[in-house]
GUSESE-81932 format. One record per residue (C-alpha): residue number from 1; x, y, z. Coordinates in steps of 0.5 Angstrom, whole numbers, padded with zeros to 4 digits. Each point is the difference from the previous one (the first is absolute). Layout:
BEGIN
[rec NUM,[X,Y,Z]] ...
! end
This chain:
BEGIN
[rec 1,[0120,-0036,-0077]] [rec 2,[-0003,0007,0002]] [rec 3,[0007,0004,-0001]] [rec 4,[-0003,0008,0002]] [rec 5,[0007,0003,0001]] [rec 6,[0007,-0001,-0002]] [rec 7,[0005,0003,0004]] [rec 8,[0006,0001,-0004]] [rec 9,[0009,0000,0002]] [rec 10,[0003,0005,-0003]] [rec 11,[0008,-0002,-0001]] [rec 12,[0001,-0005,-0006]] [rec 13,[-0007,-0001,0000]] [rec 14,[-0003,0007,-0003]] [rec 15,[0007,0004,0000]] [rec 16,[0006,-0004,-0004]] [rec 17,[0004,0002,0007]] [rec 18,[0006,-0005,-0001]] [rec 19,[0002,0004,-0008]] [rec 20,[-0001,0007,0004]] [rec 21,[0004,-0002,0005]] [rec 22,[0006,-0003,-0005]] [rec 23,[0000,0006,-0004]] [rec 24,[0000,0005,0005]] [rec 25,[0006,-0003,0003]] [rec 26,[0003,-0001,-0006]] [rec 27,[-0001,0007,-0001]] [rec 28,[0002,0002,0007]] [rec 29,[0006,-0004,0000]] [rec 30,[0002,0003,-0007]] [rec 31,[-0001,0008,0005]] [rec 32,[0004,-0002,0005]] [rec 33,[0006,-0003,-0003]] [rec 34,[-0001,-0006,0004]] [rec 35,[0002,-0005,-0007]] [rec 36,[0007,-0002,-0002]] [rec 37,[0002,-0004,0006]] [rec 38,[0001,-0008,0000]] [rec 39,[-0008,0000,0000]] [rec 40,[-0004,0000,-0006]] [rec 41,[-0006,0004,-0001]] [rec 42,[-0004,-0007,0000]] [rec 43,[0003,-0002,0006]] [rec 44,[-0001,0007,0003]] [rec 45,[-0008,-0001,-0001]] [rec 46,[0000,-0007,0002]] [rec 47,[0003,0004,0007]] [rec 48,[-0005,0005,0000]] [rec 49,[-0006,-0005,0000]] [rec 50,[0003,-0005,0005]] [rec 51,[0001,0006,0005]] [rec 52,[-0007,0003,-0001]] [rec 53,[-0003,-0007,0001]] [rec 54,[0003,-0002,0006]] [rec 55,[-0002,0008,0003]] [rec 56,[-0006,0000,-0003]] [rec 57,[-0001,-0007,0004]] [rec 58,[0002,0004,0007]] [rec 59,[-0006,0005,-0002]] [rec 60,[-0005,-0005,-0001]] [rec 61,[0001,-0003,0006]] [rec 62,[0000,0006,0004]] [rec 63,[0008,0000,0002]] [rec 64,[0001,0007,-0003]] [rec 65,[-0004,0006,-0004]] [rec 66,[-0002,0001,-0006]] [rec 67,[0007,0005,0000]] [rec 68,[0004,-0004,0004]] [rec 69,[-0001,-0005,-0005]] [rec 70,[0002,0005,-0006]] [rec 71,[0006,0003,0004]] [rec 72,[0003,-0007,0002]] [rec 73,[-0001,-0002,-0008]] [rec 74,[0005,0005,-0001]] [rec 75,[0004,-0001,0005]] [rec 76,[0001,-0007,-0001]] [rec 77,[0000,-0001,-0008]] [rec 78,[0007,0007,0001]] [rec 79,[0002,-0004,0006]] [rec 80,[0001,0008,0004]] [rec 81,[-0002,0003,0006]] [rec 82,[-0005,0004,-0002]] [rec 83,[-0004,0005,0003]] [rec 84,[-0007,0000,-0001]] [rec 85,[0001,0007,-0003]] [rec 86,[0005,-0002,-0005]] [rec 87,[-0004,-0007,-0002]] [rec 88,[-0008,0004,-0001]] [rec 89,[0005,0004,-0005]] [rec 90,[0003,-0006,-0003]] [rec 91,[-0006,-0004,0000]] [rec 92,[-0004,0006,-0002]] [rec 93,[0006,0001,-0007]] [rec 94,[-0003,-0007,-0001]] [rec 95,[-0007,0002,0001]] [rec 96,[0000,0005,-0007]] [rec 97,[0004,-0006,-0003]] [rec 98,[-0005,-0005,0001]] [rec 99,[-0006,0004,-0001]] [rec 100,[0001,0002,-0006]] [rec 101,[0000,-0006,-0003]] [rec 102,[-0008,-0002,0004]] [rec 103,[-0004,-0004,-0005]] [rec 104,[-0006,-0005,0001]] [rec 105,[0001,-0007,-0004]] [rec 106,[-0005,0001,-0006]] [rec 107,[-0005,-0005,0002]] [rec 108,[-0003,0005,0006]] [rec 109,[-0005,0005,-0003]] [rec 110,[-0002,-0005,-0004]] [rec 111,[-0002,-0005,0006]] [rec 112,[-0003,0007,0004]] [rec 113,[-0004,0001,-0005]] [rec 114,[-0002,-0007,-0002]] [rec 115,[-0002,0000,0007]] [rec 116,[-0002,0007,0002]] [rec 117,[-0008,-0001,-0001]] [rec 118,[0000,-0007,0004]] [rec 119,[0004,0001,0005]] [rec 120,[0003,0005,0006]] [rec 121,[0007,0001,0001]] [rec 122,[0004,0002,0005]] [rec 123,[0009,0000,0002]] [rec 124,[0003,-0004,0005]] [rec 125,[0008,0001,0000]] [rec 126,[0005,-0002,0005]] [rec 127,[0003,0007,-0001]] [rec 128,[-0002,0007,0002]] [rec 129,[-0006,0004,-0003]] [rec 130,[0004,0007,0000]] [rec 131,[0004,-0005,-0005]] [rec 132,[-0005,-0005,-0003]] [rec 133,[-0005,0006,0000]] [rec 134,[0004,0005,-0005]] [rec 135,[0003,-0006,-0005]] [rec 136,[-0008,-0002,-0001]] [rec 137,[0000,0008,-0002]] [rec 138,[0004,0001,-0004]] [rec 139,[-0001,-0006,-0004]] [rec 140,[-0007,0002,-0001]] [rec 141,[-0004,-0005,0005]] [rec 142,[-0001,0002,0006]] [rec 143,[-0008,0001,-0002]] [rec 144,[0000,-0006,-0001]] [rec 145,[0000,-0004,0007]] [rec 146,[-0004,0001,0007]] [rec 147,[0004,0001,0004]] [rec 148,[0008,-0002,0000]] [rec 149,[0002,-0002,0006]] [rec 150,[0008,-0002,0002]] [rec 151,[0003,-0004,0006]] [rec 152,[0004,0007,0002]] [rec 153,[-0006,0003,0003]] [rec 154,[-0004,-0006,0001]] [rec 155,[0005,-0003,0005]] [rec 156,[-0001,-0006,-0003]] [rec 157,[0003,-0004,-0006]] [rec 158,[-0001,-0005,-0006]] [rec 159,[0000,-0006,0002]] [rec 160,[-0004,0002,0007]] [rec 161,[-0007,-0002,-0001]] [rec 162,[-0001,0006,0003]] [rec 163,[0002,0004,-0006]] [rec 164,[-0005,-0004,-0005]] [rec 165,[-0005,0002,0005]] [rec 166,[0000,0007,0001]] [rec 167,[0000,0000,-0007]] [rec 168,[-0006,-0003,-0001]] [rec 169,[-0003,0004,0006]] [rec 170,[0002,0007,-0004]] [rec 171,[-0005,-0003,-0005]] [rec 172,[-0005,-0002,0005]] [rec 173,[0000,-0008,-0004]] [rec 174,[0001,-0008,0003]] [rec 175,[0007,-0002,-0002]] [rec 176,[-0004,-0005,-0004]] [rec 177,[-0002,0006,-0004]] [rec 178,[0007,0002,-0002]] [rec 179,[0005,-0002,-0004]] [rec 180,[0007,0002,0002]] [rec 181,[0005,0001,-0007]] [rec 182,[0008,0000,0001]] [rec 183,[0006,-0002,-0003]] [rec 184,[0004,-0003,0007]] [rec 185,[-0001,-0008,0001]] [rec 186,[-0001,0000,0007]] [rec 187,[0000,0007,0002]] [rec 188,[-0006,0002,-0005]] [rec 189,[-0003,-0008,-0002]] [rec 190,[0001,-0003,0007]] [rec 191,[-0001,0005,0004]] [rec 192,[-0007,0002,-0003]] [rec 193,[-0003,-0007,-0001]] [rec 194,[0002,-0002,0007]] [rec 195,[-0005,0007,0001]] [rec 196,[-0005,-0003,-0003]] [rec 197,[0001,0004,-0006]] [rec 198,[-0002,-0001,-0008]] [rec 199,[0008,0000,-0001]] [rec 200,[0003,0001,-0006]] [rec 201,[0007,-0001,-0002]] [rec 202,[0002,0004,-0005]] [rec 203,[0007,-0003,-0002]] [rec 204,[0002,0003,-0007]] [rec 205,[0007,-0004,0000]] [rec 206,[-0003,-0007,0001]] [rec 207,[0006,0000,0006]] [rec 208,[-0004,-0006,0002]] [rec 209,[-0001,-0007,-0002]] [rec 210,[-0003,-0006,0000]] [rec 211,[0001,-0002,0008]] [rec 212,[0002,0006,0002]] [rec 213,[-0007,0003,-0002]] [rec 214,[-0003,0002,0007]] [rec 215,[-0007,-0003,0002]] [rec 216,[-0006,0006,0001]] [rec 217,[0002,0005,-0005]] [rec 218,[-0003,0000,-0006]] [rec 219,[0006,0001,-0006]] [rec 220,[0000,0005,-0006]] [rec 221,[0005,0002,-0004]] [rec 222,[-0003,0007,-0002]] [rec 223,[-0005,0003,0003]] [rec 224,[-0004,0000,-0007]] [rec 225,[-0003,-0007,0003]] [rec 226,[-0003,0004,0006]] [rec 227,[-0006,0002,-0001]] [rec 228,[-0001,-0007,-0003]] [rec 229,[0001,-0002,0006]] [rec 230,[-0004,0004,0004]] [rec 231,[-0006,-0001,-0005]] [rec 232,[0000,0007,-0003]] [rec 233,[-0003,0001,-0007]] [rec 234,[0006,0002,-0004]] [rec 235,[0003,-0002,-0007]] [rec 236,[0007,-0002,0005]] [rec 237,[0001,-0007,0003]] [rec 238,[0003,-0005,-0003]] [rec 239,[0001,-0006,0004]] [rec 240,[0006,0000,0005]] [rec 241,[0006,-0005,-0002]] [rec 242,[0002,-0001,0005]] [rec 243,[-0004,-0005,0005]] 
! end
């Protein structure tokens, strides 16, 4: 295996998207005195998750704008009509909630750095780079990658080979000299063997199992077992255990 690059996905993989956004939201919800109904704070955030999944499905799959999708997500979970002023304001409320809680998981600046004399690195992310390209920043590893490419000005998105491969071309490499690390079975894991793609599903919650386990992407339960993986001199590396 001759892996030169690592193209990397940002939400959940990198970035603990999922406890940012629960408690943002919390917090959120708190502000604008939105609990005390029959709904509990949980129920609420299992809402939230549900709308933002179903319109961020709409997004990758080109039936509305990355701010479409953000006001629909708002007008949907407040089931209100709401002007596209009135949502950007609610959203942007959330936003400051939301941010204040960003993190990397804690296995990240170690794989960077186990990997960082071994192999290049680059950003393909199904969201925008005004977006993506600000949290890199202040989560202090923008320098780290290439190039960090998203599916909103691609015009492309995860699962689309095309996505794959226009990561690939930004770093002027074959696909079998690339691997692709993600946390999404299909979106991520699938998509990018199917691109022919070293892929690499980062799956910290051992959410599948057995049978479920699918064909094509290499499983880790952490990302210290990456440079194992691809073959980098490093102290990390424990076998995964999973098959």
């Amino acid at each position: 295996m001759s892996i030169r690059a690592v193209v990397w996905d940002v939400d959940d993989t990198l970035f603990d998207y999922t406890t940012a956004d629960r408690a943002g939201m919390r917090a959120h919800l708190v502000a604008e005195g939105l609990l005390g109904g029959d709904e509990s704070v949980e129920q609420a955030l299992v809402r939230w998750r549900e709308v933002t999944d179903r319109q961020w499905a709409r997004f990758a799959a080109g039936e509305a704008s990355f701010e479409g999708q953000r006001r629909d997500r708002v007008r949907v979970f407040l089931g209100e009509e709401l002007t596209d002023a009135e949502a950007d304001a609610w959203f942007l409320r959330y936003i400051a909630h939301y941010e204040a809680a960003w993190a990397l998981f804690p296995d990240v600046l170690p794989a960077l750095d186990a990997l960082a004399a071994s192999h290049r690195h680059a950003v393909l992310s199904n969201s925008s780079i005004h977006v993506q390209d600000r949290k890199l920043r202040v989560l202090g590893v923008h320098d780290r990658f290439e190039s960090i490419l998203c599916a909103a000005e691609l015009g492309v998105s995860k699962p689309e080979a095309g996505a794959f491969h226009a990561a690939c071309e930004a770093l002027d490499l074959a696909p079998r000299h690339v691997a692709y690390v993600g946390d999404h079975p299909e979106i991520d894991g699938q998509g990018a063997a199917e691109a022919g793609l070293l892929s690499v599903w980062i799956d910290r919650d051992g959410v599948c199992t057995g049978a479920d386990a699918l064909a094509g992407p290499h499983r880790i339960a952490s990302l210290a077992e990456l440079p194992a993986l691809l073959g980098a001199d490093t102290r990390f590396g424990a076998p995964s255990t999973f098959g």
